[in-house]
N, CA, C and O of each residue as an XYZ file, in Angstrom:
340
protein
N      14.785    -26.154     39.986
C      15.958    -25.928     39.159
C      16.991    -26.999     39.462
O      17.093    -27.448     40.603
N      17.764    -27.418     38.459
C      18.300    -28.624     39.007
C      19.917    -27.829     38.533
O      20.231    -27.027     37.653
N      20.830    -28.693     39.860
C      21.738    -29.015     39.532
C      23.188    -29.059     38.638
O      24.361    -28.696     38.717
N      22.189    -29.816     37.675
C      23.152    -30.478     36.556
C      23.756    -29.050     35.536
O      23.319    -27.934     35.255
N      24.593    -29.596     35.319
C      25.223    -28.392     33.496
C      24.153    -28.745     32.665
O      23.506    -29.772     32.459
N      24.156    -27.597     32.250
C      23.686    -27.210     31.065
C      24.416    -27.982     29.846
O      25.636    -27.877     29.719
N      23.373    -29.036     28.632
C      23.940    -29.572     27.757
C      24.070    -28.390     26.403
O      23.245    -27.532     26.086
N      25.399    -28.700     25.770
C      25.189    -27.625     24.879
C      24.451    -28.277     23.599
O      24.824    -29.376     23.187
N      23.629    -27.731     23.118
C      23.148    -28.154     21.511
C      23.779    -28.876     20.699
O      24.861    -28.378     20.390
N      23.468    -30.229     20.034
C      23.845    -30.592     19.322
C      23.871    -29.758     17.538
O      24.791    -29.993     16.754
N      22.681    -28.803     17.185
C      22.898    -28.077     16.523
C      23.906    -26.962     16.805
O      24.085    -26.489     17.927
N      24.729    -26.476     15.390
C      25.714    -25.306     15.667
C      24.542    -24.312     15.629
O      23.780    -24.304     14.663
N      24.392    -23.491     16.647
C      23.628    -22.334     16.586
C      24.423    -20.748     16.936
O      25.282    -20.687     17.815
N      24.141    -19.904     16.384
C      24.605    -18.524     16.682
C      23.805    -17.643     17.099
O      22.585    -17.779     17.005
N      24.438    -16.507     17.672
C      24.305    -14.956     18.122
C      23.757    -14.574     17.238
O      24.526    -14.942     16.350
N      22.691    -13.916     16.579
C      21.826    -12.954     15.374
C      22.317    -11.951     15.724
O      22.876    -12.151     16.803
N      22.460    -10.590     15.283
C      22.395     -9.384     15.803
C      21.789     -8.748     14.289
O      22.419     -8.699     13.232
N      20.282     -8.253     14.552
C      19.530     -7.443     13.275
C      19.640     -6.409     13.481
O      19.232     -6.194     14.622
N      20.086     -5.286     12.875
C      20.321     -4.148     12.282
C      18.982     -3.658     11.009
O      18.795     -4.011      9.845
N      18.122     -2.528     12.097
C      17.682     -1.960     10.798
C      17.112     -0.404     10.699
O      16.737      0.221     11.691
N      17.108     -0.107      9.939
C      16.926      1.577     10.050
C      15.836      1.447      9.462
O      15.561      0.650      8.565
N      14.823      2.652     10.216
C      13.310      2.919     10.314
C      13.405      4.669      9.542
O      13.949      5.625     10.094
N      12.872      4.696      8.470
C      12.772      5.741      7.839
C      11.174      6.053      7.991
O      10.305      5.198      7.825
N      10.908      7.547      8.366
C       9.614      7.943      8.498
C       9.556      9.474      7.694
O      10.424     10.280      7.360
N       7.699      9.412      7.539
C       8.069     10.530      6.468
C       6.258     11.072      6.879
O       5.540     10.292      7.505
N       5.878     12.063      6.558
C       4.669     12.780      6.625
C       4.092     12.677      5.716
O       4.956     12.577      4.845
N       2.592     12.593      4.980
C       2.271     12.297      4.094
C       1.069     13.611      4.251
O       0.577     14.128      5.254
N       0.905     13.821      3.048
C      -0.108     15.332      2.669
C      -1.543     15.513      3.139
O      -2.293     16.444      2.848
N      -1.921     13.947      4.300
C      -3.038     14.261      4.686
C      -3.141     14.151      6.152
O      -4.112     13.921      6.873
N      -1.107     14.512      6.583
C      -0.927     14.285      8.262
C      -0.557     13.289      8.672
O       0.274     13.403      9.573
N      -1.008     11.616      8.196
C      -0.742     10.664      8.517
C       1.229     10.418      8.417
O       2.140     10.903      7.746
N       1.126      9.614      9.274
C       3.025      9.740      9.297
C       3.345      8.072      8.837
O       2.666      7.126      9.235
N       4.261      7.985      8.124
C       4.548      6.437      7.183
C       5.915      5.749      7.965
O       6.737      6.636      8.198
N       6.170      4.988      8.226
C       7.276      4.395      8.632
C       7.555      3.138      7.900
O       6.671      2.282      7.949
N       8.986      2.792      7.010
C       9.474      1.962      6.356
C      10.666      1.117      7.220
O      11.273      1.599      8.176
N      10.802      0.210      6.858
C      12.040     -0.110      7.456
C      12.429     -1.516      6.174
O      12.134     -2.709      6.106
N      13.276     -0.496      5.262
C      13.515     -1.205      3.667
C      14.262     -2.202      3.846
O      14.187     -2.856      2.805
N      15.064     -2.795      4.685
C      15.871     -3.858      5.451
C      14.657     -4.931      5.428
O      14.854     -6.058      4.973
N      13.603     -4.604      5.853
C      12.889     -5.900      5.038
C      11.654     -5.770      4.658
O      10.613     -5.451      5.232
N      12.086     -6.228      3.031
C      10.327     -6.141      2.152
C       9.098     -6.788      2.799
O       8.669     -7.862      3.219
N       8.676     -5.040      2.567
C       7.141     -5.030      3.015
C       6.972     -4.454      3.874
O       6.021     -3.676      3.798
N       7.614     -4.477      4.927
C       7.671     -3.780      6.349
C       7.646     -2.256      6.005
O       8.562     -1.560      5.569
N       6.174     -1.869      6.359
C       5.663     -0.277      6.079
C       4.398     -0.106      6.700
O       3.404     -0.793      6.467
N       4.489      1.010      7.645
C       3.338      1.306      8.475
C       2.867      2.697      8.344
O       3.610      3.510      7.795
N       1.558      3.108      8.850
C       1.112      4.027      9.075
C       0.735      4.209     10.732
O       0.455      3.326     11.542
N       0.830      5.673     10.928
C       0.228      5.711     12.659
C      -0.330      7.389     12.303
O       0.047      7.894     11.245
N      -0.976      7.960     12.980
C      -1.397      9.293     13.443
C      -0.228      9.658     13.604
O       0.109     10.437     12.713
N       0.561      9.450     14.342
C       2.068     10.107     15.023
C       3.386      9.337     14.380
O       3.578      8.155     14.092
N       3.987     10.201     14.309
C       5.278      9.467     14.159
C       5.835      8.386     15.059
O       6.238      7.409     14.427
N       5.961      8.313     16.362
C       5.958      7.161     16.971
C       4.838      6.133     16.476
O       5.066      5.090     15.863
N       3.829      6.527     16.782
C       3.228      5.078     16.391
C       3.326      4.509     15.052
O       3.010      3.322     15.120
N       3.582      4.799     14.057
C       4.214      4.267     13.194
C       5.461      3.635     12.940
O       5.725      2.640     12.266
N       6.357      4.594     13.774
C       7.020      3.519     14.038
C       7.016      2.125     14.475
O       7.579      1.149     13.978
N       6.014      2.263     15.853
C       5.593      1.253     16.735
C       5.270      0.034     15.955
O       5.554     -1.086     16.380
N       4.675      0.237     14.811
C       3.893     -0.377     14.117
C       4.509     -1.321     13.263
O       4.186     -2.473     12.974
N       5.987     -0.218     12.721
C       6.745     -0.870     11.659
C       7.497     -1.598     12.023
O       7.918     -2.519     11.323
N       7.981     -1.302     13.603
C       8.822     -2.875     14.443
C       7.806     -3.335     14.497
O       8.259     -4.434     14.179
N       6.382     -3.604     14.657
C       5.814     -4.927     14.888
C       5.797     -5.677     13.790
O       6.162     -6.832     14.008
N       5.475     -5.419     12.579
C       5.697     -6.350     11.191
C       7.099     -6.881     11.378
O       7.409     -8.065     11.247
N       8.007     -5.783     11.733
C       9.475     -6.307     11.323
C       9.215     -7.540     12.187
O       8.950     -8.555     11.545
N       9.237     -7.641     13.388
C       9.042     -8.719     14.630
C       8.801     -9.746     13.992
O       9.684    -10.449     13.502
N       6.831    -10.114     13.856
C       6.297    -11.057     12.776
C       7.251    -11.286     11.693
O       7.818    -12.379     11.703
N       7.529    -10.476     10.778
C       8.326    -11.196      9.675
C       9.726    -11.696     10.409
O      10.102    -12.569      9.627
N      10.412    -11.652     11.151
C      11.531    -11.799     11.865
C      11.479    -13.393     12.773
O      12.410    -14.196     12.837
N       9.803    -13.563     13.559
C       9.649    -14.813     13.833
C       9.528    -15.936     12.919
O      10.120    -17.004     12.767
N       8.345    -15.199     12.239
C       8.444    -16.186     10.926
C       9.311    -17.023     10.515
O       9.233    -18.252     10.519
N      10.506    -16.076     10.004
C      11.931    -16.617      9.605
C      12.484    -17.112     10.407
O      13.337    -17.747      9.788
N      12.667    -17.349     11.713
C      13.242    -18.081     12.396
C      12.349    -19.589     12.865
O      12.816    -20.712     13.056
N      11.071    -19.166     12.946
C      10.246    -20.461     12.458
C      10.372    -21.369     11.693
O      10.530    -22.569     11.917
N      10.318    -20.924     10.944
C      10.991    -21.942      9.278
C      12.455    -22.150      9.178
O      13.024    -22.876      8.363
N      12.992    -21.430     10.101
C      14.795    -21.804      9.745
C      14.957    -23.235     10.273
O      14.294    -23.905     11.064
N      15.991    -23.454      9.612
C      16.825    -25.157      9.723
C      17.402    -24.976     11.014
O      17.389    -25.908     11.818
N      17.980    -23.712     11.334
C      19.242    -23.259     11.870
C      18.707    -22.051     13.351
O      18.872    -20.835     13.244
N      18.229    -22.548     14.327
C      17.897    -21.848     15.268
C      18.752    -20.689     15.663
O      19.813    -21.176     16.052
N      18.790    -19.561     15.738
C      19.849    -18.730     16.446
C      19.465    -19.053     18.164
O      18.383    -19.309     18.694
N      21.220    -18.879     18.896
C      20.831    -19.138     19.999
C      20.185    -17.956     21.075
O      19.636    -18.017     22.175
N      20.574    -16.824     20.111
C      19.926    -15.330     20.941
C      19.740    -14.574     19.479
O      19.965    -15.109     18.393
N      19.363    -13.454     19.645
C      19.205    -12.142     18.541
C      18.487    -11.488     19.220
O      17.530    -11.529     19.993
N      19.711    -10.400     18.382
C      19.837     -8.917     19.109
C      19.284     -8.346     17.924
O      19.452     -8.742     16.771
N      18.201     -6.791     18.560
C      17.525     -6.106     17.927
C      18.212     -4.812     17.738
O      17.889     -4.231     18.774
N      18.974     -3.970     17.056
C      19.154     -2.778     17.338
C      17.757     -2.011     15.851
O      17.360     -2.341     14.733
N      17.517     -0.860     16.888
C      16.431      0.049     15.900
C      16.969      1.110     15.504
O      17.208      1.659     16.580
N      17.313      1.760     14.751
C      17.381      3.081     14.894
C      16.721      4.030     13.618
O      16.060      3.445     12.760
N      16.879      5.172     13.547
C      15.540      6.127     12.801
C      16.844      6.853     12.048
O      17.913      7.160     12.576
N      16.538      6.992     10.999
C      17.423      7.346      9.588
C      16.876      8.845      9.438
O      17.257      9.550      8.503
């Protein structure tokens, strides 16, 4: 570990903070559905209600790297909050 300061970025980069609500619902053959409409597409199935959830932050994640993959504009952190609607 060295020493020296830390250089700051020549890109302006920011703080993210994602916000998204996970709506889950039972479906007529037991299976449990988890949405999270904050971003298209992101919709899972699990046996349990947790794991569907589990499931529907992992797409969100993937679609979430993705986009920061392809961004111009690196964020320098992002924050995840989850919560269930």
């Amino acid at each position: 570990m060295s020493d020296m300061p830390r250089r700051k970025s020549q890109r302006s980069a920011k703080n993210q903070d994602l916000r998204f609500n996970v709506e889950t619902d039972r479906e007529n053959d037991g299976r449990w559905i988890a949405e999270i409409a904050d971003i298209p597409g992101v919709l899972a199935y699990g046996r349990t209600e947790n794991q569907a959830k589990a499931n529907a932050y992992a797409i969100a994640l993937r679609v979430i790297a993705d986009r920061v993959e392809k961004s111009k504009i690196v964020p320098e952190s992002i924050s995840l909050i989850c919560a269930s609607a």
